[in-house]
N, C-alpha and C positions, 0 to 999 in steps of 0.2 A: 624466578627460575634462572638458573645458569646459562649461559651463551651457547652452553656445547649442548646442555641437553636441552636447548629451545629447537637446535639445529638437530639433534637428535628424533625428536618426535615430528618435527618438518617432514624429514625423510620415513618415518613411520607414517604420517600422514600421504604422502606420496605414494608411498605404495600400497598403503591401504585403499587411495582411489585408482590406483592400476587397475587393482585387482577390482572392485567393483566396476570399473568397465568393462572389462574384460566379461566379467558375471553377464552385465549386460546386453554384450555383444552374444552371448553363447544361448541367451534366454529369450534372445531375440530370432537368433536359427532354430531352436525349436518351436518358438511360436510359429515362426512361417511354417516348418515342417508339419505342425499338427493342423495347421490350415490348411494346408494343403492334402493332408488324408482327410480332412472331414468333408472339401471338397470333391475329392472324387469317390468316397461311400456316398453321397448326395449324386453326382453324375452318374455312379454306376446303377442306382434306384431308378434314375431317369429313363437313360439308355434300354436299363433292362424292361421298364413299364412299355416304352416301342415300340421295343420286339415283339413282347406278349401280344399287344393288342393290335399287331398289322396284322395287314390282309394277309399275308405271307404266314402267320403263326394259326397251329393247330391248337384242339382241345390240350394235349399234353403240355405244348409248350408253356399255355397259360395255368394250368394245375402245377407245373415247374415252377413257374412263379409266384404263384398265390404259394405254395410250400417256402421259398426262400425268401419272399419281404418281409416276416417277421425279423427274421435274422438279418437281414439287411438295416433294415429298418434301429435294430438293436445296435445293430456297430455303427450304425451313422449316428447315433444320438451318443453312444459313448466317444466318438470321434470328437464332436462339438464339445460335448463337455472337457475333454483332453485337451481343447484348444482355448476353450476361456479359461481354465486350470493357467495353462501357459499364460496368456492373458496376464493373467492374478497376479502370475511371477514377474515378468518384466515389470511390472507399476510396481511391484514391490521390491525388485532388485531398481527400477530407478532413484526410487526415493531412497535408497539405500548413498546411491551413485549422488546425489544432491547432498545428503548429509554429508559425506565424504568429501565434496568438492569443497564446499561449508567450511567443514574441520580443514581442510588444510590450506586454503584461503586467508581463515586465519589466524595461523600459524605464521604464515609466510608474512599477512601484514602486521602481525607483529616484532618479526625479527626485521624487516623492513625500518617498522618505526624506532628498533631498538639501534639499528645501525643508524638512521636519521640523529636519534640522539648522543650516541658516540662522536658523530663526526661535529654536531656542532660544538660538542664539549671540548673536542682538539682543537677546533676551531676557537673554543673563547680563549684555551691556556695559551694560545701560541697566540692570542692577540693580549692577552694579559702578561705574557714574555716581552712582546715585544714594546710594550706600554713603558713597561719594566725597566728594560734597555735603555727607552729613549729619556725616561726619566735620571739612568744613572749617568747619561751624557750630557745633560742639562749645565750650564754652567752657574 
């Protein structure tokens, strides 16, 4: 492959793992976000069982609540699952983010080794010049 287009897909490779960071970074605010509503559908269950059942709560208050923990009960389980969903994403936007790092890694140690080998090869002409030289000085 050409020099320009090794340095060409470098810079594709580059920003290809921007942008998988970036994924990462954004799949990782929503997994905390959906953690955090499946925690407080869980805390407001808690809170609400309490109420119901202090000394303080009547017959209504606890027929109020037997009528809403189903439903409660319903959105806290879709909650948790909304959050290992998330979960699923981030391990799968990482491994994306590793492959990426991978690919352009190298890329880069190859244009690395291809500059490596340029430079010894000026380095052998300009000692085979000057080889050259001193042989045509020779008497």
């Amino acid at each position: 492959m050409k020099h320009e287009a090794l340095v060409t897909v470098a810079r594709l490779r580059r920003l290809a793992l921007d942008d998988a960071s970036q994924a990462v970074s954004r799949a990782l605010a929503a997994e905390a976000a959906a953690a955090t509503r499946a925690d407080d559908a869980t805390r407001q269950i808690a809170d609400e069982a309490a109420m119901a059942s202090s000394l303080n709560g009547d017959d209504a208050m606890v027929e109020a609540f037997a009528a809403w923990l189903p439903g409660a009960r319903q959105h806290a389980a879709e909650t948790r699952e909304s959050c290992e969903r998330a979960s699923a994403e981030v391990a799968r936007l990482r491994a994306v983010l590793t492959a990426s790092r991978t690919a352009s890694e190298a890329v880069e140690t190859l244009l690395a080794q291809r500059a490596e080998a340029q430079a010894e090869d000026r380095n052998r002409r300009s000692q085979a010049e000057l080889d050259e030289a001193g042989r045509q000085t020779e008497p």
